[in-house]
C-alpha positions in Angstrom: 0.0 0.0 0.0 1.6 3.1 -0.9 2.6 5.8 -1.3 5.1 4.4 -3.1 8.0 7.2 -2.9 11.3 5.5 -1.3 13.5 3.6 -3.7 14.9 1.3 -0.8 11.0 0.4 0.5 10.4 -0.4 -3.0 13.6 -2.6 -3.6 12.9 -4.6 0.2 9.4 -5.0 -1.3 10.4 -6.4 -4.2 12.8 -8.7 -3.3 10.9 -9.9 -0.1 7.7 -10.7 -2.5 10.1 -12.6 -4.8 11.5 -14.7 -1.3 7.8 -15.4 -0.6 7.0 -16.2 -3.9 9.3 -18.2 -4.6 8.3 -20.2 -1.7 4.6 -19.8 -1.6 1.4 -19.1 -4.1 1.1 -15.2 -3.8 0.0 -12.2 -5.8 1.3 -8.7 -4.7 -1.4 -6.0 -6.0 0.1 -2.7 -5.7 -2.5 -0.1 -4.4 -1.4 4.1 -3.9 0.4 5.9 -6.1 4.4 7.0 -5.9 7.2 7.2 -8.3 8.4 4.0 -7.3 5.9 1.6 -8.4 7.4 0.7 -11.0 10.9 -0.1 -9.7 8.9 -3.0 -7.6 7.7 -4.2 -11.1 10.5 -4.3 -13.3 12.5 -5.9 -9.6 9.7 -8.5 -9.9 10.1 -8.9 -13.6 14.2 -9.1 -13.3 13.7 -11.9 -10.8 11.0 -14.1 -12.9 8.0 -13.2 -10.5 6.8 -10.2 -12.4 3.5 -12.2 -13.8 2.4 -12.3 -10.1 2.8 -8.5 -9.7 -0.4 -5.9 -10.7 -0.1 -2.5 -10.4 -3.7 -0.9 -9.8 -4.2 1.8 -12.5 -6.6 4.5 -12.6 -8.4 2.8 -9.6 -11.2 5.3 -7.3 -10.6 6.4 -4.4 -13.6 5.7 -3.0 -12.8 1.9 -3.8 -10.0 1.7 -1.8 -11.8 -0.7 1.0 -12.9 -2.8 -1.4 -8.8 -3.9 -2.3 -8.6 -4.1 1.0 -10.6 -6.6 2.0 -9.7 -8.6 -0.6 -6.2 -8.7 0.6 -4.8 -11.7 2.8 -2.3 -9.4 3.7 -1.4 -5.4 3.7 1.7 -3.9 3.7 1.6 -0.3 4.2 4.1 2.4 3.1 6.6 3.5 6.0 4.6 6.9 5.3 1.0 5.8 5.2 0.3 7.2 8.5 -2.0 5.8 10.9 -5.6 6.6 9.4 -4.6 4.2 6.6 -3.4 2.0 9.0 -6.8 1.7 10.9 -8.3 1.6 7.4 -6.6 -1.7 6.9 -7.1 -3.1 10.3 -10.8 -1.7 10.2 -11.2 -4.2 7.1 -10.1 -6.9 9.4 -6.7 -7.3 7.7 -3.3 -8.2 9.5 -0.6 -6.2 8.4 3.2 -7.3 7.6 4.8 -3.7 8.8 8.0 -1.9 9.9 8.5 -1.0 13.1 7.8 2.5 13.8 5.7 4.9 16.5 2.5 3.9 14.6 2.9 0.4 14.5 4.3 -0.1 17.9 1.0 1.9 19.0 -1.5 0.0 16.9 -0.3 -3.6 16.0 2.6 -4.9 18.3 0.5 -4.5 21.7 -2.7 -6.4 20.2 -0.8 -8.7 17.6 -3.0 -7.4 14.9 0.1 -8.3 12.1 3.6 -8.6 12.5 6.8 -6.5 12.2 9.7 -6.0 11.1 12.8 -3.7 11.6 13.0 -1.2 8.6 15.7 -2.1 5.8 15.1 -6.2 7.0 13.9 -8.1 3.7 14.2 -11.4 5.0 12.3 -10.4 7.9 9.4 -8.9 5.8 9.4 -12.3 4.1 9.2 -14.3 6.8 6.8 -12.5 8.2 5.0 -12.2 5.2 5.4 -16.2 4.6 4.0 -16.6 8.4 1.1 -15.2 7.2 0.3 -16.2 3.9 0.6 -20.2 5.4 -0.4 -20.3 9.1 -4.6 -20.0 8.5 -5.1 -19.9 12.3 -2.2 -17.2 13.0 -3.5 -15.5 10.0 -7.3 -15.5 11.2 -6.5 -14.8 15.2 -4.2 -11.4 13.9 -7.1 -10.4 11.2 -10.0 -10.5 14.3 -7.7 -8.5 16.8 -6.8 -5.7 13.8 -10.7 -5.3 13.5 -10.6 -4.7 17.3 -7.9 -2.5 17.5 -9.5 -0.3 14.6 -13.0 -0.6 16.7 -11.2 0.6 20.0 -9.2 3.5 18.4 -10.3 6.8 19.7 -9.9 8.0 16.3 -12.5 5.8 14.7 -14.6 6.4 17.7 -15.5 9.7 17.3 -15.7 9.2 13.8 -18.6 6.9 14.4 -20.6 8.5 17.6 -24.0 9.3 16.2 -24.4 13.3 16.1 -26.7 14.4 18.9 -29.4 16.9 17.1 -31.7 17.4 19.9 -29.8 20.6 21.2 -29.5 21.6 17.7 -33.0 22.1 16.7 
């Protein structure tokens, strides 16, 4: 999930997918726009995996939850911020992410995905192959994310019905 802006991101995404890949039936759909989209194809491409790689052209915004939760897995851009982030666990979907503020706040306490230290491509893969194979770790991490997103004051507020009775 982008944005898709930092050459190095895109090369650890790249060559973690291919790892997985490699190993495992998977499809990386590229969702968010950035500069750097295609450097993760033409990596995917250069390493024989590029058939399993699909950039999302010309795609709505307003479709965004719908890639979502069709996504076994999501990993978000180091600059996605956290309202994408509770997007994606809102859609009841672990997340494969690296370890910053946002993540240690929203997914390492609950276990609502799994992370790695930014810059680590093989522990992306693995954690991204953890996923993709373990069904029970898989569906345990996707029914805490929707909780996390549930309990987020954020997303609280956001859904409190309006009181209009003092309004009128």
């Amino acid at each position: 999930m982008g944005p898709f802006n930092d050459p190095s991101e895109a090369e650890e995404l790249a060559e973690a997918f291919t790892a997985v890949r490699r190993r495992c039936a998977a499809q990386l759909v590229l969702f968010g726009t950035g500069p750097q989209r295609t450097t993760i194809v033409r990596r995917a491409f250069a390493h024989g995996v590029g058939a399993d790689v699909h950039p999302l052209r010309n795609f709505p915004a307003g479709r965004w939850s719908d890639i979502v939760a069709a996504a076994d897995v999501v990993v978000p851009s180091t600059t996605s911020g956290s309202v994408s982030l509770l997007d994606v666990l809102s859609a009841c979907r672990p997340v494969v992410a690296s370890i910053n503020p946002t993540t240690m706040q929203l997914v390492v306490p609950t276990s609502a995905g799994l992370v790695y230290r930014p810059g680590d491509v093989h522990g992306m893969a693995a954690a991204l192959e953890r996923l993709l194979t373990s069904p029970a770790l898989w569906h345990g991490m996707a029914c805490r994310a929707r909780e996390v997103a549930r309990r987020h004051p954020l997303l609280m507020r956001l859904q409190q019905p309006t009181d209009r009775s003092n309004h009128a």
